[in-house]
N, C-alpha and C positions, 0 to 999 in steps of 0.2 A: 511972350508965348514960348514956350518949350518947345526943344529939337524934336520932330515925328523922328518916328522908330526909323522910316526910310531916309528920311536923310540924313540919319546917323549912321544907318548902314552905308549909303553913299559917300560919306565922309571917310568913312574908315577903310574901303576899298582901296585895293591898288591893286597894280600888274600883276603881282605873284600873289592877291588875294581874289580867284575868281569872284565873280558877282553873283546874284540869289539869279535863278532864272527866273524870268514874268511868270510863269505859272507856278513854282514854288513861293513868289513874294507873295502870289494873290492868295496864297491859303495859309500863309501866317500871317496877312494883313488881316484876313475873316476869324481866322481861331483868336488872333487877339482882342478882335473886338468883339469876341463872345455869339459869335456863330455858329449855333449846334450842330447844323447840319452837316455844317464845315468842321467841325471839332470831330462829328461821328466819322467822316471820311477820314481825318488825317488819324482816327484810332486805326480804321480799318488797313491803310495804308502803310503804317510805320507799325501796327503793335504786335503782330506772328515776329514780324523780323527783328526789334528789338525782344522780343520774349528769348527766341531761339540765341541771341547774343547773349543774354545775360545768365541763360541754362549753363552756358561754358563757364562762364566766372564763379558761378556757384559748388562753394564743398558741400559733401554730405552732411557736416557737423553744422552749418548755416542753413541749408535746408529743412533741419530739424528743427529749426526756427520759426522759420517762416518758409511763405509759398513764392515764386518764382515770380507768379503769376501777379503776387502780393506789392511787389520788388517794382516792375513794371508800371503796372496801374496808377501806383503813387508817382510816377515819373511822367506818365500820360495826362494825368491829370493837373499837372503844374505845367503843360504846356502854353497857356497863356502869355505866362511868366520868362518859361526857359526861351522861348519863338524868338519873345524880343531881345533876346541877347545873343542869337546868333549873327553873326554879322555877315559872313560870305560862304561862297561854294553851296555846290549841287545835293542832292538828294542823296547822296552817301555821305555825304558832309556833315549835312542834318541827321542821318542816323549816327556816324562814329560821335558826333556830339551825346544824343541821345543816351548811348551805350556809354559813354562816360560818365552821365548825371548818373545811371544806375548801377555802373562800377562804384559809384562814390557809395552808395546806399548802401549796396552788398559789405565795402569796407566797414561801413559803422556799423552792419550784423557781425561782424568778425570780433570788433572792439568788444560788443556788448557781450558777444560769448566769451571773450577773455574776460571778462568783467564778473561773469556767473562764474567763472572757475575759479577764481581768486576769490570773490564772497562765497558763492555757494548760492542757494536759493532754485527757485522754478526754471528749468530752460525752456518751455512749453509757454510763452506769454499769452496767448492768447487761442487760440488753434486756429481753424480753416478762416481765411479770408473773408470766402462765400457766404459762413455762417453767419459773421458778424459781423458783417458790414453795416446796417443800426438793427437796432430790437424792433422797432417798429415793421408795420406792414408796406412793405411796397403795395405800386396801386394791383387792382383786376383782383385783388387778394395774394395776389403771391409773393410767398416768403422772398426774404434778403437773398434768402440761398437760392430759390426757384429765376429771382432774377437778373442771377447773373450765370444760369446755367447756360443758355447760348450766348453765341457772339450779340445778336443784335439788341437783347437785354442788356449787356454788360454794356455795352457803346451808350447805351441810352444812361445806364448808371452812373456809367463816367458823364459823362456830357450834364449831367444835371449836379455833379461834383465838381466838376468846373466853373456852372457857375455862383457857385457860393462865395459870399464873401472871403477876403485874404484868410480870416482870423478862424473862419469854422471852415475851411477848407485845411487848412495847414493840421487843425486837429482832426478831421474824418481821417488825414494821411497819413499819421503817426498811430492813432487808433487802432483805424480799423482796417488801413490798408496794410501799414509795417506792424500791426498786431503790437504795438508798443503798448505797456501793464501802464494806467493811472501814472504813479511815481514817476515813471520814466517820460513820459508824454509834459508835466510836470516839467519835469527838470529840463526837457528840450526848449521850453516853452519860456522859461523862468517866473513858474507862477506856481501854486501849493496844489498838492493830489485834488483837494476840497476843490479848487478854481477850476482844474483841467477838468473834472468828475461834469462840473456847469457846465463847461465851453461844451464837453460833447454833446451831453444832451441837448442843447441848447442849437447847434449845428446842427444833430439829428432829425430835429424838430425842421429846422431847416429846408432839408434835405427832404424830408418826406412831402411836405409844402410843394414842394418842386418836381416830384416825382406825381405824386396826387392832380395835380391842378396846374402845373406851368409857372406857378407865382414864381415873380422874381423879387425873389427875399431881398436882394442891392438896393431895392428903391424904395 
């Protein structure tokens, strides 16, 4: 049987590496094991103060790319994933982490704009976020955009973005959160516009399954 995440965090501890506190272990032991409610708290909890961290990293000419907001979300949403790699220290610990995975993002909007100047071509991938996060209807009736215009819509959108599979979560992220064009989601992906074009749909379908009704697409 494989090492749990806690005893690998246990292992890898020492004197000059603080330990998780019990109440920080207990809600990346629930977000990893796909705990909504526990996913929607640790949005609530870490996502104003990683946003406002990641407003300072951001130029004007990478904003014009994408949303901040956009930047973030994709980073929230891979908490699952990011939880179980953190291995020690307290709740600033956990956010200078955080603010690193989406330092890393912000840098590959820098690449990609240096990448439009040297080709040429659209710097506008995609536009707002909100709008196109999928084509489809969110449930009650209301638009993509209508549900993520408060907090506790967006918490829910995320948390039902989390739990999608590895393979149509990775593409909603590149999509429709970093607003990445077909080709480029594609090329991230190592698979043809044509492939990437299925996966989102394909995830979207997903996604609204999950927003609509609960179904867990996983199983």
């Amino acid at each position: 049987m494989g090492e749990s995440i806690d005893a690998r965090r246990e292992r890898m501890s020492t004197n000059n590496q603080p330990r998780i506190p019990d109440h920080l272990r207990e809600l990346i032991a629930r977000v990893c094991g796909g705990d909504p409610a526990m996913f929607e708290d640790f949005v609530k909890k870490y996502g104003d103060q990683l946003l406002a961290r990641t407003r300072k990293m951001i130029t004007p000419d990478v904003r014009a790319l994408t949303e901040t907001q956009g930047i973030v979300d994709s980073v929230l949403m891979q908490a699952p994933e990011l939880l179980a790699q953190f291995r020690y220290g307290d709740e600033e610990a956990l956010l200078r982490f955080l603010t690193r995975v989406a330092a890393n993002k912000v840098s590959a909007w820098r690449a990609h704009l240096q990448a439009v100047k040297r080709g040429g071509g659209n710097q506008s991938p995609n536009g707002s976020v909100a709008s196109r996060l999928i084509a489809h209807q969110a449930d009650d009736g209301q638009s993509p955009s209508d549900a993520l215009s408060d907090a506790e819509n967006r918490e829910r959108v995320l948390a039902a973005i989390a739990r999608l599979k590895d393979d149509h979560r990775a593409v909603i992220a590149l999509r429709h959160l970093e607003g990445l064009p077909l080709k480029t989601v594609g090329e991230r992906l190592g698979i043809s516009e044509d492939a990437a074009r299925m996966r989102v749909c394909r995830a979207e379908l997903a996604l609204q399954r999950i927003l609509h009704d609960g179904a867990d697409v996983n199983r």
